[in-house]
TORFILUM-75880 format. One record per residue (C-alpha): residue number from 0; residue in three letters; x, y, z. Coordinates in steps of 0.05 Angstrom, whole numbers. Layout:
N
<pt><k>NUM</k><r>ALA</r><u>X</u><v>Y</v><w>Z</w></pt>
...
***
This chain:
106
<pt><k>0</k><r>UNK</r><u>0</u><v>0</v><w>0</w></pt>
<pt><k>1</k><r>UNK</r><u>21</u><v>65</v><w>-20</w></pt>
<pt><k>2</k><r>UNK</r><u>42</u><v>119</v><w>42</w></pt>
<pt><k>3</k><r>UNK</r><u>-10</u><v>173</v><w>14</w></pt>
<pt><k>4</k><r>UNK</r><u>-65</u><v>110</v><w>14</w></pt>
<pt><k>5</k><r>UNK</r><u>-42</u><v>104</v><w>86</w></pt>
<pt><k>6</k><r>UNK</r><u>-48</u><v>172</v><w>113</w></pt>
<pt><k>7</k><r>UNK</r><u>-123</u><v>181</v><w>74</w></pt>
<pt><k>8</k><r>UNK</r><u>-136</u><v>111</v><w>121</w></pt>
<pt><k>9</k><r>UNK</r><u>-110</u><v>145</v><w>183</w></pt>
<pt><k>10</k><r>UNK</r><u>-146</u><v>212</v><w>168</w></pt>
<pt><k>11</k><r>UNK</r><u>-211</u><v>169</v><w>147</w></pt>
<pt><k>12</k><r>UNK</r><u>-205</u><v>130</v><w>216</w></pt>
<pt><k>13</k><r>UNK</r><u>-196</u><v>203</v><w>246</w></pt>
<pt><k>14</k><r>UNK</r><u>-250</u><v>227</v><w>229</w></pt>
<pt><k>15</k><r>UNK</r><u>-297</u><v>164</v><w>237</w></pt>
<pt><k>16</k><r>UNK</r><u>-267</u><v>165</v><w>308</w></pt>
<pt><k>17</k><r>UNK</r><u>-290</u><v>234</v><w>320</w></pt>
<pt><k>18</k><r>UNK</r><u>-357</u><v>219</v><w>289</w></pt>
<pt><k>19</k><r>UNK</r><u>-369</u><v>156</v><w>331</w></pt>
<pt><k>20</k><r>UNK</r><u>-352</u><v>205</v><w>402</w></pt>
<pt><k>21</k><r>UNK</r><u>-400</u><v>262</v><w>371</w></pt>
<pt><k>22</k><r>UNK</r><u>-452</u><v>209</v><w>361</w></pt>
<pt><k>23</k><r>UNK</r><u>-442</u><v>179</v><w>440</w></pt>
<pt><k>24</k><r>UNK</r><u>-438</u><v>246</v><w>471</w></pt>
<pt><k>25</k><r>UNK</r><u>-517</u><v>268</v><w>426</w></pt>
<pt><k>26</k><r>UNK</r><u>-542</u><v>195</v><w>451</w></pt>
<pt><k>27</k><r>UNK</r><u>-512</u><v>199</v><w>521</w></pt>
<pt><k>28</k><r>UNK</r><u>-579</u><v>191</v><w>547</w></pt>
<pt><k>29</k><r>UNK</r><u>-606</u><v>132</v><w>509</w></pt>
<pt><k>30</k><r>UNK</r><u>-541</u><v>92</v><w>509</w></pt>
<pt><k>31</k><r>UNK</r><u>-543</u><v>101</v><w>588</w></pt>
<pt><k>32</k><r>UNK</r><u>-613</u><v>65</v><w>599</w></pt>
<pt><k>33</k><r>UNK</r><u>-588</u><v>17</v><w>547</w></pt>
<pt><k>34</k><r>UNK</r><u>-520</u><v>1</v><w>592</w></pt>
<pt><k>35</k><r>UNK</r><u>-555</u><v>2</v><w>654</w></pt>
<pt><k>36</k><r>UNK</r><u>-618</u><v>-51</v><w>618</w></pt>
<pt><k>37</k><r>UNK</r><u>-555</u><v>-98</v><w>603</w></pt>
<pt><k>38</k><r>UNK</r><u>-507</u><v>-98</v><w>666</w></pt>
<pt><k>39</k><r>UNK</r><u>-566</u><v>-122</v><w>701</w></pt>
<pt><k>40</k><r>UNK</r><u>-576</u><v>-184</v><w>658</w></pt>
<pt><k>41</k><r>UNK</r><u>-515</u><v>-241</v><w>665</w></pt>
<pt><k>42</k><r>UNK</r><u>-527</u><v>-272</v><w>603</w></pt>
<pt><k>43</k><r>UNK</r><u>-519</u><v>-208</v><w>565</w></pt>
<pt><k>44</k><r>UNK</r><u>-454</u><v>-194</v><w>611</w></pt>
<pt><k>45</k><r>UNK</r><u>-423</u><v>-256</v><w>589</w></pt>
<pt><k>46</k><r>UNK</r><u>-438</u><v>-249</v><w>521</w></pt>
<pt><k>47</k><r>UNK</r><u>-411</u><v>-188</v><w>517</w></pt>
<pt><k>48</k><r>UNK</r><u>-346</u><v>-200</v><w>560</w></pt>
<pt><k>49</k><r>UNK</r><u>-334</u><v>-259</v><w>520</w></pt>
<pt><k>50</k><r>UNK</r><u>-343</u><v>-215</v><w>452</w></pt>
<pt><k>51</k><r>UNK</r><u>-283</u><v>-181</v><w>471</w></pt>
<pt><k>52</k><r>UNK</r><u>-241</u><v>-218</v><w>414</w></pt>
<pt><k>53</k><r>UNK</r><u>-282</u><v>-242</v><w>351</w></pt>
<pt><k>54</k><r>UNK</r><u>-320</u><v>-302</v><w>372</w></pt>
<pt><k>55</k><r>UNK</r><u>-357</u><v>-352</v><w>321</w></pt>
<pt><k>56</k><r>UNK</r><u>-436</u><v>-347</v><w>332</w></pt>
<pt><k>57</k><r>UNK</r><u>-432</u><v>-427</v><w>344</w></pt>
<pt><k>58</k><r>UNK</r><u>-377</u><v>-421</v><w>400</w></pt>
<pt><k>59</k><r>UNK</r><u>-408</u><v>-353</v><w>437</w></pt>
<pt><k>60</k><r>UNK</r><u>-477</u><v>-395</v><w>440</w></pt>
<pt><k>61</k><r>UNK</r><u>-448</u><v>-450</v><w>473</w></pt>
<pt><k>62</k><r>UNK</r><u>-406</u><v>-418</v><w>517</w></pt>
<pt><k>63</k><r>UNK</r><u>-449</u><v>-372</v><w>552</w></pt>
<pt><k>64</k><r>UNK</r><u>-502</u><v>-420</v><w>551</w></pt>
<pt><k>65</k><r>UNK</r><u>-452</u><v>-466</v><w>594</w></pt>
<pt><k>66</k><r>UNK</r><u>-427</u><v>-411</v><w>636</w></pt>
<pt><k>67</k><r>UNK</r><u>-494</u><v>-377</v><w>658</w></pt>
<pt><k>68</k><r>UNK</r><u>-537</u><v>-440</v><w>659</w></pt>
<pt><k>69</k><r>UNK</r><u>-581</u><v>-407</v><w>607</w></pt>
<pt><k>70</k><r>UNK</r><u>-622</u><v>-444</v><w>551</w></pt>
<pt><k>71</k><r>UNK</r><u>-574</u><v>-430</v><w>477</w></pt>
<pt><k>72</k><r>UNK</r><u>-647</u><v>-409</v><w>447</w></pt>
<pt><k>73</k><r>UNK</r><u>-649</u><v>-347</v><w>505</w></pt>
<pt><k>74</k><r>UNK</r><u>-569</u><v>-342</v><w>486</w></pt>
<pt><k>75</k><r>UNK</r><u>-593</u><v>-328</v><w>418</w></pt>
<pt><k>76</k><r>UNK</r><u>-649</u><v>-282</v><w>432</w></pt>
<pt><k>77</k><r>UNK</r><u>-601</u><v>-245</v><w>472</w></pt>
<pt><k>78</k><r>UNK</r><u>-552</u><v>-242</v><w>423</w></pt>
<pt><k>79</k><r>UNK</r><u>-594</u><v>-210</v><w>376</w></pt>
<pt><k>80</k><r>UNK</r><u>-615</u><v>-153</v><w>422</w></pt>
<pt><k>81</k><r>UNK</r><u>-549</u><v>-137</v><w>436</w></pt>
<pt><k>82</k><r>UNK</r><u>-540</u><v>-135</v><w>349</w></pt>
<pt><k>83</k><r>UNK</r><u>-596</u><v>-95</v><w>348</w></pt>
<pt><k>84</k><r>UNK</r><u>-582</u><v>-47</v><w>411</w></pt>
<pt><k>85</k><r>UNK</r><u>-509</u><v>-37</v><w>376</w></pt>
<pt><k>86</k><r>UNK</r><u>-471</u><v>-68</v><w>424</w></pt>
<pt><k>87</k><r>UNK</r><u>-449</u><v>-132</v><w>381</w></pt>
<pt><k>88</k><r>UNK</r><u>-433</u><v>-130</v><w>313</w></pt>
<pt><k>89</k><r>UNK</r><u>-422</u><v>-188</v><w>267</w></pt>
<pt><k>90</k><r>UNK</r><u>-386</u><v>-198</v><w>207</w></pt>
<pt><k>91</k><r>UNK</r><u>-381</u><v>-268</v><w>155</w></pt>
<pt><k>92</k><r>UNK</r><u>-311</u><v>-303</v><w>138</w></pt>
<pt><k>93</k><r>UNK</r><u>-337</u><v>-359</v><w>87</w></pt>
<pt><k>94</k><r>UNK</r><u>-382</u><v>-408</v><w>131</w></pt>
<pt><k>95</k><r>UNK</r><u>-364</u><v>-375</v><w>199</w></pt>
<pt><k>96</k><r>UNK</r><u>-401</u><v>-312</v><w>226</w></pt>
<pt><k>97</k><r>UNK</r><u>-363</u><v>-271</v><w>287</w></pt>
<pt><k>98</k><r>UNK</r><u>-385</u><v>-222</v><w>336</w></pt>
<pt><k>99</k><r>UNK</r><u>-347</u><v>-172</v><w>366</w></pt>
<pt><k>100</k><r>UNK</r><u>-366</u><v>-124</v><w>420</w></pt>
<pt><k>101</k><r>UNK</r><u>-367</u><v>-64</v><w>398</w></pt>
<pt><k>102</k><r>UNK</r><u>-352</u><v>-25</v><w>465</w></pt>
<pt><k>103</k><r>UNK</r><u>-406</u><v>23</v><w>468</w></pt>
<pt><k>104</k><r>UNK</r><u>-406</u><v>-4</v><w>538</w></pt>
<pt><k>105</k><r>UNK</r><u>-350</u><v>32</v><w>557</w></pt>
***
């Protein structure tokens, strides 16, 4: 890659960085009620601490479902709240489908 494509990548990430805070700090609000509606649930905790790294749909399911105790059909459910609420986002490698967290918790 060339070093100007580089620095229009850095200044792209730049500005998507300062977008993404803009965006948090006009939904402070909203993303508060949403934090405070998942810390109290432990399934959604654990899906989301174990999110940290990509994660395969298959292997998040069964782990969390093992961990909390939880049925894997409420494991799904949950995970696609958390897809929908923004706080997991998933992406497709061939077969495999990952989810990440994407830290609006923090």
């Amino acid at each position: 890659m060339k070093d100007e494509e580089i620095e229009l990548l850095r200044e792209i990430t730049r500005k998507l960085d300062l977008l993404v805070t803009l965006l948090k700090l006009s939904n402070r609000d909203a993303l508060e009620k949403f934090r405070k509606e998942v810390k109290k649930d432990k399934v959604a905790t654990k899906i989301l601490e174990l999110a940290d790294e990509p994660i395969t749909y298959s292997d998040l399911v069964r782990k969390v479902a093992m961990e909390t105790g939880a049925a894997e059909i409420t494991v799904k459910r949950k995970i696609a709240r958390l897809k929908e609420m923004g706080f997991l986002m998933s992406r497709r490698e061939g077969r495999e489908v990952y989810y990440e967290n994407t830290s609006l918790m923090e």
